[in-house]
N, C-alpha and C positions, 0 to 999 in steps of 0.2 A: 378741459371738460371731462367730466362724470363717463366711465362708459357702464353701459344699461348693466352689466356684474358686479357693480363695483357694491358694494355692501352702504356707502354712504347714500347712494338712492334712495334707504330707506328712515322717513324720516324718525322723529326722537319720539312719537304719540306710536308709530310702528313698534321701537324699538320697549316702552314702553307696555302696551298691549300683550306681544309677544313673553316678557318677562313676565306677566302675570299670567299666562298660558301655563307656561313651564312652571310656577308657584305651583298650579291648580293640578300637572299633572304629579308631581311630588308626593300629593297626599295621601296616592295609591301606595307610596314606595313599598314592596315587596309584597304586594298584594294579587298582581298583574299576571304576574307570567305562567304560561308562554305568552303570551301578548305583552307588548311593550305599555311602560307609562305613557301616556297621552292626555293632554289639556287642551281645551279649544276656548276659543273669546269670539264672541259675534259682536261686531261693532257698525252702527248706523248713525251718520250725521256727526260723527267725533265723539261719539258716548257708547260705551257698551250695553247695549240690551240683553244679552243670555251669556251665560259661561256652563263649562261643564266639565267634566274629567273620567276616566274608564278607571270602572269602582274593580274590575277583577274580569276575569275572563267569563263569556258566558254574558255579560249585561252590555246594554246600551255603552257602543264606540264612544268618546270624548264631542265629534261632533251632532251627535242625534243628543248628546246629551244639556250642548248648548243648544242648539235647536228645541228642544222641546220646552228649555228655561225662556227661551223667548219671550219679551214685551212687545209687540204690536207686528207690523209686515215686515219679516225677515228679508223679502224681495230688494235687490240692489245694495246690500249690507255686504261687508268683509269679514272673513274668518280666519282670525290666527290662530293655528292648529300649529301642535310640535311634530308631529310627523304626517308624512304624504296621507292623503285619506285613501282608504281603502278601496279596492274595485272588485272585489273574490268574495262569494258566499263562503260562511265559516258557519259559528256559532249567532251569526248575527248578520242580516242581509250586509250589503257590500254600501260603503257611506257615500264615496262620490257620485251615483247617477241621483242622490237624493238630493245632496246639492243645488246639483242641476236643474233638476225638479223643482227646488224652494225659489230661486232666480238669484243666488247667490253672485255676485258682481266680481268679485275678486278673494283669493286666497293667498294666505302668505303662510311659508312653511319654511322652517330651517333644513329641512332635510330629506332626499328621499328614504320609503320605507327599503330597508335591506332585504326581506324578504323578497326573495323569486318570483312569489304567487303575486305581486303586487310591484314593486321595484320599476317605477317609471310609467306601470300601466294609470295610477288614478291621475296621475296630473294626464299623463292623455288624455283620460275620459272628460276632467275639466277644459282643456283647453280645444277640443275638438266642440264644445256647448260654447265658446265663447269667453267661458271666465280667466281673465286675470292671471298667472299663477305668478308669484314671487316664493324664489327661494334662495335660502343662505342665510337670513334674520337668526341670529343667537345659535346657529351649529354648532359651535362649540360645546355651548351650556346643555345642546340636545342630546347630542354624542355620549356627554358625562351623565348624563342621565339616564340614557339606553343604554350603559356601555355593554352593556349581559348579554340583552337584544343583540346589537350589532354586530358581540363573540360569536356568539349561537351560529347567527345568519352568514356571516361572512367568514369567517375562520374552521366554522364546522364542528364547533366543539363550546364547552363552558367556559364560561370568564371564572378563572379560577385566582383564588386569593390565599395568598402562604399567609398566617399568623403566627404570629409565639410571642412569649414573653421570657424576657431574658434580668439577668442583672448585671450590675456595671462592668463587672470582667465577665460576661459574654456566656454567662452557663444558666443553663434553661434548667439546673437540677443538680443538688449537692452529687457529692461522687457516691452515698447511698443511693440515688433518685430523689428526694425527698425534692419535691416543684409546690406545694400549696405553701403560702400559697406568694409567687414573686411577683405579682403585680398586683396594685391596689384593690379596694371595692368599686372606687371609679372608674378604674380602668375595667374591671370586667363587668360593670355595667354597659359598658360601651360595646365589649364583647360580645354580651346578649344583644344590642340594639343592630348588631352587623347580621350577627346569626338572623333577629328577624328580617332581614331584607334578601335572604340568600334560598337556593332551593335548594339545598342539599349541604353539609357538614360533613368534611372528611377526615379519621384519622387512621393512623395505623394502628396493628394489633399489640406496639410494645407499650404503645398507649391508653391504649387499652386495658391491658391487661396490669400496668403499675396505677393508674389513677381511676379506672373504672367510669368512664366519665358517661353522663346523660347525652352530652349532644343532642340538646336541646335549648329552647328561648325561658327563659327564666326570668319576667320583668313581670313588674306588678301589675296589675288589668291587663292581660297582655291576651287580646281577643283573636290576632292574626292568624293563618296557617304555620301548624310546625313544621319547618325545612328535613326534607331527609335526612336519615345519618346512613355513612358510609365507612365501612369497616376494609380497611387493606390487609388479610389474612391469607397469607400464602399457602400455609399450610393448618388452615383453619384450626387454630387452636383459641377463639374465641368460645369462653363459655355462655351455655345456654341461655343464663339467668344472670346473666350481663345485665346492668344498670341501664343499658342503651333499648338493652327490648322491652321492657319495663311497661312504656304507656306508648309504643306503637301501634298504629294501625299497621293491617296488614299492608303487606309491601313495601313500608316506609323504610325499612332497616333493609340497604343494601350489603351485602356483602361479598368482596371480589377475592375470589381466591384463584389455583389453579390445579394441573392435573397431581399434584401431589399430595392432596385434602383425599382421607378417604370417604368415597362416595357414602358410607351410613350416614356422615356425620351433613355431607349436605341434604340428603333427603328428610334429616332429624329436621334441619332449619328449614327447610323447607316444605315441609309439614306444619311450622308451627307457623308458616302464615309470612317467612322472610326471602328477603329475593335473594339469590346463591348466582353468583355471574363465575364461570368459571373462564377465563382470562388468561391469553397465552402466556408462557415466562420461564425462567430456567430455575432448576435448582429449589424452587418452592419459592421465586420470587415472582409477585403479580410485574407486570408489563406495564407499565403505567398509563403509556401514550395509547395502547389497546385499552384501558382501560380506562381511560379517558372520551377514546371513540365508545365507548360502550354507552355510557353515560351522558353523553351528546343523543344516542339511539332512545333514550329512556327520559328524552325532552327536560334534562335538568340543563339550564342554563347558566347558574351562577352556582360555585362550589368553593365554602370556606375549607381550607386545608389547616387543621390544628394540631400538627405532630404526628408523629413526629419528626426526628432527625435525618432519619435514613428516607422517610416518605419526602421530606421536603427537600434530601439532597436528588431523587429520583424526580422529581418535578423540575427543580432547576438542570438538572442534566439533560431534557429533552426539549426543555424553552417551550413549556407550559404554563408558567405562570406570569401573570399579565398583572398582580396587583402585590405588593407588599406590606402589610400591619404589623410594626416592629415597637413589642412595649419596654423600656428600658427601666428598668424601677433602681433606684438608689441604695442595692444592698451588693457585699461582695462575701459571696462564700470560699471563694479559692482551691484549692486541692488538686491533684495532680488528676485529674477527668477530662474527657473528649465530649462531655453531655454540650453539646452545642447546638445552634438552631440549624445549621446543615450540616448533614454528614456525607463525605462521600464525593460530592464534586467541588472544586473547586479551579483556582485558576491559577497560575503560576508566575504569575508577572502584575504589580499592583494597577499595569496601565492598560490591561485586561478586563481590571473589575467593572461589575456592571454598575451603571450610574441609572439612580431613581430618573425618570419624568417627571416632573409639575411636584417635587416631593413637600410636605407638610409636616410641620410639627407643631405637636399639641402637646400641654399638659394637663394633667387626670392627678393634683395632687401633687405627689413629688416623683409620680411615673413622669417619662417622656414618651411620647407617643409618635413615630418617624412614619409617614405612609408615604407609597409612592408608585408609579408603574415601570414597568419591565419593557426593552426594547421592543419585544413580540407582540405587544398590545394593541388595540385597534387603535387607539391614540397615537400608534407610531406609524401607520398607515400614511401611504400619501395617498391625500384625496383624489380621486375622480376630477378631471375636470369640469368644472361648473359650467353648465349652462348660462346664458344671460339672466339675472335675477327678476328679471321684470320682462315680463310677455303681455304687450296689452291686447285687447279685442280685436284694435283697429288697426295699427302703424307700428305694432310692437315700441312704444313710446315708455318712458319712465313714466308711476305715477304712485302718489303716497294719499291715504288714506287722510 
């Protein structure tokens, strides 16, 4: 026999539903935060009457938003929502006592919200009115879809993602520097498509300072929020009329330096309207992991890291980064150079090295494109023990839609 956790309680019209939940909250991807993606499906009698999804922070939750798409009495209908519904006044009243209010029958959710302010409390407020709650339906697929979310909330910091592009013998840059450009137009098409999903862009200053780069989304109609950019300048020798400050709004242009930057030159930037985080660190080098809590305090949740070498060996030396995007393109320049995508740390023993999670390969062409997660990730997390998936009304009995 079934026990009421077991995940197969729920049947294939559940599992069904739910995957079209999760479709619906997608459409926001990087539109959201700080509020996570969220898709809701209202279903009555084995058919769906409203769906909905959270278009950005600030509008109607995922579930008022299936709710208000409603066809006929929502009363006695299921709600498969991707995450716990809310119970906190925010920017928008709180969604579970509305629920309860519409006479919603039962809810099914993969997962509770990680958030404090919420985290256990809405399903209490459902199941103390009576309703249903099932949860565990597609966690996984929820997980991969908040992963930012879930960094933010439970780790205390951003889901941070190292990129580069390399060629076949492993150099991001002839032994001049010269890097434009070693991976395809498709491949950094896809580079802009990550950018737009991200709240922030980080590079360092040698990066800066050799390729001058926008750090920005660069895709054709491209209507979304532009992601911060973030400048690692220890001893702020970033110029003023950087490419980067070009078409920022004020504040968008982080930049972390420490006490070895002389103070004119931060009050210059920070006069013309940019943020100056002055960041513990030795010798004129930023503190990464302080500067990482910084940045966590400044509500960015997910941060592309794009060089360079020394920044990305400084991230992997403190078990900060949680995602991996490694482009390999089919050229070899050779030459006696150290230009590589980490500098600085590494491991002494091949049975050391770190080994991808869930890793994926794609090709962009005749790039290879290798992704993958990092041990420190939420994905390497062991779960919380699960409550039973199914809480009914009456006898805490299984029941499927």
């Amino acid at each position: 026999m079934k026990s009421p956790g077991d995940k197969a309680a729920f049947s294939d019209r559940d599992l069904a539903f739910m995957r079209r939940a999760l479709e619906l909250a997608g459409k926001a991807r990087g539109q959201t935060s700080p509020n996570p993606m969220v898709g809701a499906v209202l279903v009555k009698g084995g058919r769906i009457i409203g769906e909905g999804y959270h278009h950005g922070a600030g509008s109607h939750h995922a579930e008022i938003e299936a709710l208000n798409a409603a066809t006929g009495d929502v009363a006695g209908s299921t709600l498969f929502v991707t995450l716990e519904p809310c119970c906190h006044f925010g920017k928008t009243p709180p969604c579970a006592p509305v629920l309860v209010e519409r006479g919603i029958s039962r809810v099914v959710v993969p997962m509770a919200d990680p958030n404090e302010m919420v985290s256990g409390k809405g399903f209490k407020v459902l199941k103390q009115a009576g309703i249903q709650v099932d949860i565990g339906l597609c966690e996984e697929e929820a997980r991969l879809l908040n992963e930012a979310f879930l960094t933010y909330h439970l780790l205390k910091r951003p889901f941070v993602i190292s990129k580069w592009a390399m060629t076949l013998d492993g150099r991001i840059a002839t032994y001049t520097g010269s890097s434009k450009w070693i991976s395809n137009e498709d491949s950094r098409r896809y580079v802009h498509e990550i950018r737009a999903n991200v709240d922030a862009i980080m590079a360092g200053i040698g990066t800066v300072l050799l390729d001058n780069p926008q750090l920005n989304v660069r895709l054709d109609n491209f209507e979304g929020r532009q992601p911060r950019r973030v400048v690692v300048d220890g001893n702020l020798r970033i110029p003023t009329k950087a490419r980067l400050f070009e078409d920022a709004s004020e504040g968008q242009c982080i930049v972390a330096t420490t006490t070895a930057a002389a103070r004119d030159r931060i009050a210059k930037l920070r006069d013309q309207g940019h943020t100056v985080l002055v960041v513990p660190g030795r010798k004129g080098i930023v503190d990464v992991a302080n500067l990482i809590a910084e940045l966590h305090g400044l509500g960015i949740q997910s941060l592309l890291c794009e060089g360079g070498s020394s920044l990305n060996g400084s991230l992997f030396e403190t078990h900060l980064v949680d995602k991996v995007i490694a482009f390999v393109a089919p050229k070899i320049v050779g030459g006696n150079n150290e230009k590589t995508p980490i500098a600085g740390w590494g491991v002494d023993e091949m049975d050391r090295a770190l080994n991808l999670i869930r890793p994926t390969v794609r090709q962009f062409g005749g790039d290879i494109c290798v992704e993958g997660y990092l041990p420190g990730c939420v994905h390497a997390l062991k779960p919380a023990p699960r409550r039973p998936a199914t809480e009914s009304r009456a006898r805490g009995e299984s029941r499927s839609e």
